[in-house]
TIVOKE-141122 format. One line per 3 residues: number of its first residue (from 0); their letters; for each residue x, y, z of C-alpha. Coordinates in steps of 0.05 Angstrom, whole numbers. Each point is the difference from the previous one (the first is absolute). Layout:
<sites>
NUM	A	X Y Z | ...
</sites>
This chain:
<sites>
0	XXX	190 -282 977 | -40 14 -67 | 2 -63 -45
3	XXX	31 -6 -71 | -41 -1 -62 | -56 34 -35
6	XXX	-60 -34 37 | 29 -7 69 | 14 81 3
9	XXX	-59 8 -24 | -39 -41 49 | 53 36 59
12	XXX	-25 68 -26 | -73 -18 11 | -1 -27 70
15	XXX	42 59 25 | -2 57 -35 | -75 -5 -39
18	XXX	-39 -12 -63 | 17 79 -26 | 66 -4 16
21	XXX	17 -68 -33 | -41 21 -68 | 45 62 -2
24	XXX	67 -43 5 | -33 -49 -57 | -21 53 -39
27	XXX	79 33 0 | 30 -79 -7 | -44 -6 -66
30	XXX	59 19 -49 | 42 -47 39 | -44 -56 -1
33	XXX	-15 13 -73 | 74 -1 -16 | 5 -64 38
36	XXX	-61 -33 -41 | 31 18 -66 | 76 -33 23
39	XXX	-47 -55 12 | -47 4 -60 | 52 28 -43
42	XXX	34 -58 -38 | -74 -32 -22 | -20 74 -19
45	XXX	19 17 -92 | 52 36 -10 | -34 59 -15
48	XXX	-35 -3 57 | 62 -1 50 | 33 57 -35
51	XXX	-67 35 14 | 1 -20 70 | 77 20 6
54	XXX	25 -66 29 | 71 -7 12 | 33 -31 -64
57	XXX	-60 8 -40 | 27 37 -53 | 67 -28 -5
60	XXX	-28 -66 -13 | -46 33 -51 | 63 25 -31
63	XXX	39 -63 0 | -48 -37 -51 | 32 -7 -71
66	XXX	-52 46 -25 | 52 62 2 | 53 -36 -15
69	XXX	25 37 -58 | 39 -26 -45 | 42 43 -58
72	XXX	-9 -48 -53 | -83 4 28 | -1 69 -13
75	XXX	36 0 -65 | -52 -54 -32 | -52 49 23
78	XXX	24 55 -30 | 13 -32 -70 | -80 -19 5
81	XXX	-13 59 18 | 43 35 -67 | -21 -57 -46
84	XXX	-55 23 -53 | -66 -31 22 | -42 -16 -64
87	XXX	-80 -15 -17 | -63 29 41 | -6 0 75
90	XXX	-46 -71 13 | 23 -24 60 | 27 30 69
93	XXX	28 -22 65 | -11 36 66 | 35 -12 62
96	XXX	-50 25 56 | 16 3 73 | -58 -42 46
99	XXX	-56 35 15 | -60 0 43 | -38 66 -21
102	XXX	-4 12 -76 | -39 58 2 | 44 43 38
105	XXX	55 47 -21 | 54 -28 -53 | -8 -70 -8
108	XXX	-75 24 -29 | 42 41 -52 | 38 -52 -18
111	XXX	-64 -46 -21 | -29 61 -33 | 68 3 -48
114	XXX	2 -76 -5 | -82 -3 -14 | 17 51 -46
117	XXX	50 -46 -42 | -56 -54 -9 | -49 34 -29
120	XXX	54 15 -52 | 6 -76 -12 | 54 -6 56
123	XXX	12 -66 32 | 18 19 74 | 44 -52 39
126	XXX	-2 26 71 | 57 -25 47 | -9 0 77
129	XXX	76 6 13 | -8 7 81 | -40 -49 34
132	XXX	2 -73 -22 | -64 -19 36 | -45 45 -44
135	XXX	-57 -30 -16 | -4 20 -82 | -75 -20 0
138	XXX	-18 51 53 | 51 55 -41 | -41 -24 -59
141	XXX	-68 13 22 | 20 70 39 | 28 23 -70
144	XXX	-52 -21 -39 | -52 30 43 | 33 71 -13
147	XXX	18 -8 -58 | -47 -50 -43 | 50 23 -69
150	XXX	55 -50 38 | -44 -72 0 | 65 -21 -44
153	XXX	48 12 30 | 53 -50 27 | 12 2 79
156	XXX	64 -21 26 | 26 -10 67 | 77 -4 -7
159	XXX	34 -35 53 | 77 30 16 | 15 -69 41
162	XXX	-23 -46 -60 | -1 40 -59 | 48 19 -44
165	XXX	-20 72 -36 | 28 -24 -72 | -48 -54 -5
168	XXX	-70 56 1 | -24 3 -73 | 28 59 -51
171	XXX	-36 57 -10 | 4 57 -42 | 9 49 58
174	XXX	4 -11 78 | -11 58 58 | 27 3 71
177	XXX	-47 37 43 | 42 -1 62 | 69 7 18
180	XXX	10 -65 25 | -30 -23 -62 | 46 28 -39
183	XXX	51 -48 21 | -38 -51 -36 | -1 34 -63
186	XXX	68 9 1 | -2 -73 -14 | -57 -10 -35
189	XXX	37 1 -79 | -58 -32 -29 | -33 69 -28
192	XXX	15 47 -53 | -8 64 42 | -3 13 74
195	XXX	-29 50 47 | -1 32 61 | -76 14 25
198	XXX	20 56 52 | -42 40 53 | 40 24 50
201	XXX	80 19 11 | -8 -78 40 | 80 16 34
204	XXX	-34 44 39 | -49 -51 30 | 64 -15 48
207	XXX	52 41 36 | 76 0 -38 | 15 -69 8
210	XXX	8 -69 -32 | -71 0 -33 | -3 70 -15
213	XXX	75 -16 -39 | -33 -61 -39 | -69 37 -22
216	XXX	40 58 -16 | 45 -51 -47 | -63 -17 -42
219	XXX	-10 69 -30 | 66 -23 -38 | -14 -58 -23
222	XXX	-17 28 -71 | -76 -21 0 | -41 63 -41
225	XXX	-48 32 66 | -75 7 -11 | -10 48 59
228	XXX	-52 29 33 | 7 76 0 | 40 41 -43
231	XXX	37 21 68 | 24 -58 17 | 18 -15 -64
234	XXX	44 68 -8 | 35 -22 72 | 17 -72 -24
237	XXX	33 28 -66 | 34 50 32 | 21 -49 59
240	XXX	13 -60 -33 | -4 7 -68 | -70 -43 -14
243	XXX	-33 18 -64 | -69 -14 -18 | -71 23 -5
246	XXX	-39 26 64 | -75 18 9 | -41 44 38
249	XXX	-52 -43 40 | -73 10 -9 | -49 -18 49
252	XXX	-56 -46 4 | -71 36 -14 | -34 -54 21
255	XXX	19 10 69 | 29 67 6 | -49 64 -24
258	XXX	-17 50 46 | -65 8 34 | -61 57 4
261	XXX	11 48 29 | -52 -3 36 | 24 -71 30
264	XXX	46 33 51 | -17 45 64 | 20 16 68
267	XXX	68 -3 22 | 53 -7 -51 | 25 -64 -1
270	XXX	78 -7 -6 | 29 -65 -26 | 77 -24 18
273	XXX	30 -60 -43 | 31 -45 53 | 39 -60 -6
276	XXX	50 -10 60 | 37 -58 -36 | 20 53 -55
279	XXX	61 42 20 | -16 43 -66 | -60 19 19
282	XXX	22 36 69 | -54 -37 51 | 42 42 58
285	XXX	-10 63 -31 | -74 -10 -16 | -10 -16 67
288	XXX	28 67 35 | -40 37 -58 | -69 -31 25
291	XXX	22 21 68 | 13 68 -13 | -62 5 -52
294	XXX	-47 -25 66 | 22 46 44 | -7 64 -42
297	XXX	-70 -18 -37 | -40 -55 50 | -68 -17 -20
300	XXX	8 49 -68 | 34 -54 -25 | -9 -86 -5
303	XXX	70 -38 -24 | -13 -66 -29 | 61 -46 -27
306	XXX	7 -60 -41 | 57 -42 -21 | 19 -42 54
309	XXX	-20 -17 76 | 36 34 45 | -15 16 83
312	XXX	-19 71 5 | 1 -9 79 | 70 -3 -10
315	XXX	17 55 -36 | -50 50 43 | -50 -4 -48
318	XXX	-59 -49 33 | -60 25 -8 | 22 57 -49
321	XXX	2 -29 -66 | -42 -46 -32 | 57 -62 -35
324	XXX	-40 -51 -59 | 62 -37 -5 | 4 -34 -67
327	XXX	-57 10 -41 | -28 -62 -34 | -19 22 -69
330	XXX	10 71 -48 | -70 4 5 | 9 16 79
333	XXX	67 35 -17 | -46 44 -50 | -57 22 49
336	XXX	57 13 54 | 33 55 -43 | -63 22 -13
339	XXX	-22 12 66 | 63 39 14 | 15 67 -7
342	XXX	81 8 2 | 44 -59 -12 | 70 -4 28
345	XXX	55 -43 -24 | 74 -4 12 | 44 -36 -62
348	XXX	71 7 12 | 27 -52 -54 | 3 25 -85
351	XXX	-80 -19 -14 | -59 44 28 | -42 -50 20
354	XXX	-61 -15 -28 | -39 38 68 | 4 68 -40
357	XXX	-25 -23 -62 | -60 -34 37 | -4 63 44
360	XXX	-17 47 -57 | -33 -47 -47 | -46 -15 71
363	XXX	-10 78 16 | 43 18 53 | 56 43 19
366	XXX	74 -23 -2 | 42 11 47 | 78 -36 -14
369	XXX	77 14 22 | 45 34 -47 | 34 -55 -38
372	XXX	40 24 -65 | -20 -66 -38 | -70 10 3
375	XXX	-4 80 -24 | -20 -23 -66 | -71 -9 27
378	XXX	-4 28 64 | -9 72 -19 | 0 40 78
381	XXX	-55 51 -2 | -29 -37 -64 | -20 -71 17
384	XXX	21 -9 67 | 32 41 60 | 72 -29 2
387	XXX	43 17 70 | 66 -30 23 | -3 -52 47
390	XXX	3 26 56 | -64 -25 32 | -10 83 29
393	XXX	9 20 -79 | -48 -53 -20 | -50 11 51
396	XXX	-5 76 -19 | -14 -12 -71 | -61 -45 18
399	XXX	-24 54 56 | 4 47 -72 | -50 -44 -22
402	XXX	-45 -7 55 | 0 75 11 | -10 31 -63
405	XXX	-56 -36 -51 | 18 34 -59 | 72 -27 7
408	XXX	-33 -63 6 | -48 -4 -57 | 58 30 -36
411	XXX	43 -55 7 | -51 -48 -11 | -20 16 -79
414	XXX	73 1 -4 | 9 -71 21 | -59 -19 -41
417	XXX	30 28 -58 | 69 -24 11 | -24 -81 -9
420	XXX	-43 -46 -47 | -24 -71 -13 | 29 -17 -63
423	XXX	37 -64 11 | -3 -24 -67 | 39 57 -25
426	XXX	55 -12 51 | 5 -82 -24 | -11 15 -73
429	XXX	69 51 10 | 50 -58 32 | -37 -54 -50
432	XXX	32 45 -60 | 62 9 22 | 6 -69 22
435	XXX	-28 -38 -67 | 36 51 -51 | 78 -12 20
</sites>
């Protein structure tokens, strides 16, 4: 008779049926015994975290806090802020951030560009950590001020949901959300003359149709004006939901991104995917099947390298095949990458682009993206960037395009390069006006 339990199977296995055999059953148990570790785990884990993990419960007990418990009297005092005439300059401004642990990556490094921008127009920046109560604001501090030396001033603040109550943060003249969650704290935060909703993505579709996909949904009615990042995301939230507001095309970062020689590259073309499993808009199945079909047409004319997240390439038939950097550490590495690639491939299936295509051309490569309506503002097909539908067949044919015919492929490289530039400033000095003039 086999015994009960984890280690005593295990130990069974290995006396009579062998070492190989006993790995493989181990190996197939891993999901099970991971599941069983995070039931375990789970309860000491942040709620973020075990919605991530997709305990049992997780997010109803996110849910149940008295966060999005909205009141009608609680949106009504929000709205007659929001309708009341602010007066005076712009001199102070409160942010409410979610925690982070990169700052130089992706939107949270947009959002300290527009708030770095504020100060050096004699700003005073409050930033709120509205999300984990055991942020250190020292270490926040120091990361901010090391990217952004223009925000020595300004006042960090970890806001506690538990302890805290949101009427008692100090006034300011204006006051951002910057996440949808956050939002729910600016509902309540009546302490401001204006209030606005810092947006980069369509954030509902972060989940499936649910309960948190009906509450971040809610938020784009709540009456805040949007500062939103792309004019086609913008267009889809008006037309949606009504949101009005000023968006802006993002700019990229010449300090990092700028293509190379062109004598820096050689021998086989180099093929870049965008890969982050933990991102159902960016398609990590799809990508997948398109590296598998990509390998078996064009072998050793071709080297795919990705970056984004870890991932096992073992199991998804690709050991040995591609070359996976994970997360990078720095732009600087995220810079030389691009430039080292030839073709870069990214799948966005939410209302924003991405910042990969923008990087991609700015950096000297070839786009290659799925058709997504909300993004045809930029993505020109035949211009900038070869744009297919999904279909990983469809998408994998446009990149063979590229690989097979160089003309096509310096084509639609000058017409990336020409399609993006660097000027930041412009893009801060924009919002700033419409922001300090009403």
């Amino acid at each position: 008779m086999r015994p009960r339990g984890l280690l005593g199977q295990a130990h069974w296995n290995l006396r009579h049926e062998g070492l190989a055999a006993t790995a493989r059953k181990l190996i197939r148990a891993t999901p099970w015994i991971v599941r069983r570790a995070h039931v375990a785990i789970g309860p000491l884990l942040p709620a973020r975290a075990q919605r991530r993990a997709g305990l049992p419960g997780a997010d109803h007990r996110f849910l149940a806090g008295p966060l999005f418990h909205v009141s009608a009297s609680e949106l009504q005092r929000s709205s007659d802020v929001q309708r009341q005439a602010r007066t005076g300059p712009v001199t102070s401004a409160t942010w409410f951030v979610s925690h982070f642990d990169h700052l130089a990556f992706g939107g949270i490094y947009t959002i300290f560009r527009f708030i770095s921008g504020f100060a050096e127009r004699g700003v005073h920046n409050r930033i709120v950590i509205f999300d984990r109560k055991t942020t250190d604001p020292a270490e926040v501090k120091a990361a901010v001020v090391r990217a952004f030396p223009s925000l020595a001033a300004a006042e960090i603040i970890v806001f506690n949901q538990e302890a805290h109550r949101i009427e008692d943060l100090p006034p300011s003249d204006v006051a951002f959300c910057t996440f949808w969650v956050s939002a729910y704290v600016l509902l309540r935060y009546n302490q401001t003359g204006r209030k606005y909703y810092f947006i980069q993505d369509y954030e509902p579709a972060f989940y499936p149709a649910g309960s948190m996909y009906a509450l971040a949904q809610s938020t784009y009615r709540f009456g805040f004006e949007g500062v939103v990042n792309t004019p086609g995301l913008m267009s889809a939230l008006r037309a949606a939901h009504g949101l009005d507001g000023v968006s802006f095309v993002p700019a990229v970062d010449e300090r990092f991104f700028f293509p190379a020689p062109r004598s820096a590259r050689g021998g086989r073309l180099r093929v870049f995917f965008y890969v982050r499993p933990n991102n159902s808009r960016n398609a990590f199945e799809l990508v997948t099947i398109i590296m598998r079909l990509l390998n078996a047409r064009y072998g050793d004319r071709i080297e795919i390298v990705t970056a984004g997240s870890d991932w096992s390439e073992r199991d998804h038939g690709l050991r040995g095949k591609v070359t996976n950097l994970g997360l990078l550490g720095t732009l600087e590495a995220v810079g030389a990458l691009y430039r080292s690639c030839d073709i870069g491939v990214v799948y966005m299936l939410s209302k924003h682009p991405s910042y990969q295509p923008f990087e991609f051309m700015a950096c000297g490569m070839a786009t290659v993206t799925n058709r997504n309506e909300d993004n045809l503002w930029f993505l020109k097909d035949a211009v900038n960037c070869l744009i297919a539908e999904p279909s990983p067949v469809a998408m994998a044919e446009q990149i063979g395009r590229l690989i097979e015919d160089p003309e096509l492929l310096a084509t639609i490289k000058e017409g990336g390069a020409r399609s993006v530039d660097g000027d930041w400033p412009a893009r801060v000095e924009m919002v700033w006006n419409e922001i300090s003039r009403r």
